[in-house]
N, C-alpha and C positions, 0 to 999 in steps of 0.2 A: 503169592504162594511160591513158595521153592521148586524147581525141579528137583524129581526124585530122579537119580541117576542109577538104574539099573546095572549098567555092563562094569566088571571089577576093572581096573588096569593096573600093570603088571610093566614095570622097567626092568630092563638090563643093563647095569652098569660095566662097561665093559674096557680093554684095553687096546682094542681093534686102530688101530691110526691105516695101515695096507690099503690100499684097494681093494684086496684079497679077501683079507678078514674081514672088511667092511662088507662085501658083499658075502661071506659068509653070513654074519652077521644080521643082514638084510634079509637072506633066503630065511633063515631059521625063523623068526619073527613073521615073516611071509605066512610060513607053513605054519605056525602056530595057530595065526589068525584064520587060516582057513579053516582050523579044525575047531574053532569053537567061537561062539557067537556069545558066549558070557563073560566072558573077558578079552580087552583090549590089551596088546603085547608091542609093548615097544624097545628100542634100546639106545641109548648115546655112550660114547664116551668120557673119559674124564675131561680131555680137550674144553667141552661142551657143560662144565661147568662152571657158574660161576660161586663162589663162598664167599659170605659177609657175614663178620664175627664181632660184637661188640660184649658191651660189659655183659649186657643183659639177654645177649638174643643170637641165635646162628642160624642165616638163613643160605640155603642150598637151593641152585635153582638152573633151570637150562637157558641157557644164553641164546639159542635161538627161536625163546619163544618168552622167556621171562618167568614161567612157571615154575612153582617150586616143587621139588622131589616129595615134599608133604601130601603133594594132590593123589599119591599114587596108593592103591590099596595096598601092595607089595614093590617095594625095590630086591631085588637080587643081584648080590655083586658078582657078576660071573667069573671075572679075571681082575686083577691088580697088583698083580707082582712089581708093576714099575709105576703101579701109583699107592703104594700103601699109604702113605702121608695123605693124600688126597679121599683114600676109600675109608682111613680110619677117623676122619674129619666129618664128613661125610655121615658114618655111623654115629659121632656125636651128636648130628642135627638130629639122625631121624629116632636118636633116643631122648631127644628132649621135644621133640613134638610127639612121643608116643607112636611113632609108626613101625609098624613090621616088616622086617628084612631079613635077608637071609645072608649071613656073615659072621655069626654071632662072636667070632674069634677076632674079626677088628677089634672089641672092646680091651681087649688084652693086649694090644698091641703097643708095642715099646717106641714111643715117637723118638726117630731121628731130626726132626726138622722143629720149626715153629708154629706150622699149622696145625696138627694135632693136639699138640699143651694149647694153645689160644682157645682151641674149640672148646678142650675139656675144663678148660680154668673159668670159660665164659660159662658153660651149661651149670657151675657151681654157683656164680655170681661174683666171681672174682674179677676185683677190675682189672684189664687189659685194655691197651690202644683199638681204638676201632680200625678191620682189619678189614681187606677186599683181596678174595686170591684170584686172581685167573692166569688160564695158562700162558706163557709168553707172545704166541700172537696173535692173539684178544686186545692186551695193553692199549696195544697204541692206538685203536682202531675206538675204545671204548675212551680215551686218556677225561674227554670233559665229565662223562659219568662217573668217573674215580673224582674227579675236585669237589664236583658239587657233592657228592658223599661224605670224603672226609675233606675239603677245603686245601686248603695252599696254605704254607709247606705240608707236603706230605714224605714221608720215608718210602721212597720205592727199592726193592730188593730182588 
């Protein structure tokens, strides 16, 4: 028999790297959770995520724990001025698993980079290389999880 999970939770994706903001970021989520026992409030960064994009599939997910952002009743992107590529990416996952966020202006967003065309080319079904983004010092630390994924040779960028 399945557990029924009662309590909703609720991510903040946010652009925090500080110590500052980190622990802003910390208090607020603190105090949230104090004020309500129906839902769980949490937040990471983009840092903290990892994106895997292939023909058929995008999955988003937090690297300190392996869960994907689908598990969450609500994501809210709080801040991403210097991760648009990453928050508009991001938004293509959680509109191809049907989940609800609050961003709805990612969708319209004019990608500069390759991660955002890959996501939104994949959620059509267009073929594309199979893709692993993380932020730069993740790489090295993660490098045998990237072979056994997509194999040797691979294009790193």
């Amino acid at each position: 028999m399945e557990k029924v999970r009662q309590q909703k939770r609720v991510i903040f994706l946010s652009s925090a790297e500080t110590p500052e903001t980190r622990q802003i970021n910390d208090d607020f989520v603190s105090k949230l959770n104090s004020i309500t026992q129906s839902v769980e409030f949490s937040w990471t960064n983009y840092h903290d995520l990892g994106i895997e994009i292939t023909t058929d599939s995008i999955r988003v997910y937090l690297l300190s724990t392996g869960e994907e952002l689908s598990a969450y009743d609500l994501v809210y992107f709080k801040s991403y001025f210097r991760y648009q590529e990453q928050a508009a990416a991001v938004a293509e996952y959680l509109r191809s698993k049907k989940r609800v966020y609050i961003g709805a202006e990612l969708a319209e967003y004019i990608p500069a980079y390759k991660l955002t065309q890959l996501a939104r080319l994949s959620r059509h079904g267009v073929s594309i290389p199979d893709t692993i983004y993380l932020s730069p010092e993740h790489v090295l630390g993660r490098y045998d999880e990237i072979v056994e994924k997509l194999g040797v040779p691979f294009i790193f960028k």
